[in-house]
N, C-alpha and C positions, 0 to 999 in steps of 0.2 A: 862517516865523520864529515862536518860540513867543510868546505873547502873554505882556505885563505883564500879573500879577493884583494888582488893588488888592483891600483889604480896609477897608473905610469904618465907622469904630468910634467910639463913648464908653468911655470908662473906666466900669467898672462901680461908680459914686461912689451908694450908698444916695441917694434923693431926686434923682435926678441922671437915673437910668435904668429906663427900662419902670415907669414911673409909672402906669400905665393897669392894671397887675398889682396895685395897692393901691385900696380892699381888693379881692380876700382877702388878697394876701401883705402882707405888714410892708415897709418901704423896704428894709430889710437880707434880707429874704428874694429878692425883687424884683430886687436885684443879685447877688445869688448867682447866681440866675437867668440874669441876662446874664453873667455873668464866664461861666457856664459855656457858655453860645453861643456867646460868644467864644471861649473854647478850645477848641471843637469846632471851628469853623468856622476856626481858624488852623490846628489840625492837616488838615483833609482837603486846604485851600492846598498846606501843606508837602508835602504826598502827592502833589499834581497837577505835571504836566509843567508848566514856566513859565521863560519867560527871564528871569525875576525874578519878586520878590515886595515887595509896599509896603504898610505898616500907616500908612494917614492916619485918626488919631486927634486926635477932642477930649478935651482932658485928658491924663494920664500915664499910661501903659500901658507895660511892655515887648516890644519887636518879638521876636519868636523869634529865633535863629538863624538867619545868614543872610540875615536881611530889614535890608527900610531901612523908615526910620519917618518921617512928615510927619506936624505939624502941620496940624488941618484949620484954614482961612481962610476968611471971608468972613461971609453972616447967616444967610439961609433956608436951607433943605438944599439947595435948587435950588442956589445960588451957591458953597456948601461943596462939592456934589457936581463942578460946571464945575471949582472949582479945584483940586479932587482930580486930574482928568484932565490939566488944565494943569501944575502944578507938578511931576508925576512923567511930561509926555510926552517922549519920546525920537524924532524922526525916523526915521519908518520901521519903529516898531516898535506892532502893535496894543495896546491895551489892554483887560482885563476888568475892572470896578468891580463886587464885590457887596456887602452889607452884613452887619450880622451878626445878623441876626433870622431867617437860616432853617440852626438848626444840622441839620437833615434832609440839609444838601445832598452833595453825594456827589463822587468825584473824576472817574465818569462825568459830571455834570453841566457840569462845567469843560472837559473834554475833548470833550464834544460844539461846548460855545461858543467852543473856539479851533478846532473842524476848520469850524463854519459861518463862519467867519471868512475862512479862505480863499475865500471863494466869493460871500461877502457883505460890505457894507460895515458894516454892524452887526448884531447880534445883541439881542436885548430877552427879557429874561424875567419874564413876565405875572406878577405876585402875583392871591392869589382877592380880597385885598381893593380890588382895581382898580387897584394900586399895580404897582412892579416890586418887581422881587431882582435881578435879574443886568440889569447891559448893559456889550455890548462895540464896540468903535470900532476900524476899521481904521485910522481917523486920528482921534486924541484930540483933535482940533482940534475935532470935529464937536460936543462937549460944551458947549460956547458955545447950543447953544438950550436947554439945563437951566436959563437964568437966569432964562427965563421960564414956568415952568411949575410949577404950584403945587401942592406936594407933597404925601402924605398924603391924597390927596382918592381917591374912587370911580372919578376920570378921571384919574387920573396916566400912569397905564399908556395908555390912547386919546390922551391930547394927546403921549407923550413918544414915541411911534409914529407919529403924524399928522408931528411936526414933525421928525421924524426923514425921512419919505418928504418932506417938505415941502423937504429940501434935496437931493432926486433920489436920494437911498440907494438898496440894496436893502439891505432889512432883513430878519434870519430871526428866528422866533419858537421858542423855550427851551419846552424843560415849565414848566409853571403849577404855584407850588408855592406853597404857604400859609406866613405869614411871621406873627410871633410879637409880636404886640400886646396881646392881652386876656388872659385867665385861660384863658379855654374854646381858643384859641389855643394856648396853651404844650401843654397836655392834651391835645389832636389831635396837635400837634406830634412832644413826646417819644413818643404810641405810634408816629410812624414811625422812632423813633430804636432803632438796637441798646441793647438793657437799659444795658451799661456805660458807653454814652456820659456826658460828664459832666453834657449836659444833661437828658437822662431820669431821672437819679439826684435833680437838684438838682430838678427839679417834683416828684418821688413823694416 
């Protein structure tokens, strides 16, 4: 069965997003910045095979076509992420959660993490900054240990793997791909992006 792909977003609100990018950028550059990850990273979604697609967003964004949209719920990103998986699980049917900081990511990417699916109960994808990008759940039920595990930190990615085998999973590991927080970030980033993507255009 083809997997749910979540897309875990902010509205690209100046002052609101990728804060970490000022200085050098201006708050308004800054969310150009992300609006334009975001619409990278919605289109290669819409591109990838999916039994659906779900934009749970903080704030006001519109879903593409075709998509559904959730509001995200709850405080820490750990509890917004659990009830992102909660609020859009469907019995029986896997789920993939990524976010929108690694507009690099490709539609091979998604399609390797729904075929390790079949074979595994979750899927995790390593960010460099000890963080993830991608994870996926055979059973979205299993997102219940995101409540406690604290996000943004160097060991996100080791406790969110630990406590994943921690409830007997077999977990497969994603390529490791760099996710887009700082200035020198964006600039690594967009050179792995195709020239016209929106987000190489909006860092250059």
């Amino acid at each position: 069965m083809n997997p749910r792909i979540l897309v875990l977003a902010k509205a690209p609100v100046p002052g609101r997003v990728k804060t970490r990018l000022c200085p050098p950028c201006t708050p308004e550059q800054a969310a150009a910045i992300a609006a334009a990850a975001l619409a990278d990273t919605l289109d290669t979604v819409t591109a990838a095979t999916a039994g659906s697609r779900v934009l749970v967003v903080d704030g006001e964004y519109p879903a593409p076509p075709g998509w559904t949209a959730f509001g995200q719920r709850g405080g820490p990103l750990g509890e917004r992420i659990a009830g992102a998986f909660e609020d859009t699980r469907t019995p029986g049917v896997p789920s993939i959660l990524i976010g929108m900081d690694t507009p690099q990511l490709l539609v091979a990417h998604l399609e390797t993490a729904a075929r390790m699916l079949a074979t595994h109960d979750a899927v995790l994808g390593p960010a460099d900054d000890g963080g993830w990008w991608a994870l996926g759940l055979r059973d979205p039920g299993h997102a219940t240990v995101l409540r406690t595990i604290e996000t943004s930190t160097a060991t996100t990615g080791r406790q969110t793997l630990a406590a994943l085998r921690g409830r007997g999973l077999r977990v497969g590991l994603l390529e490791r791909l760099r996710d887009v927080d700082t200035a020198a970030d964006a600039r690594a980033v967009a050179a792995l992006c195709p020239p016209i993507s929106r987000f190489a255009r909006a860092v250059c």
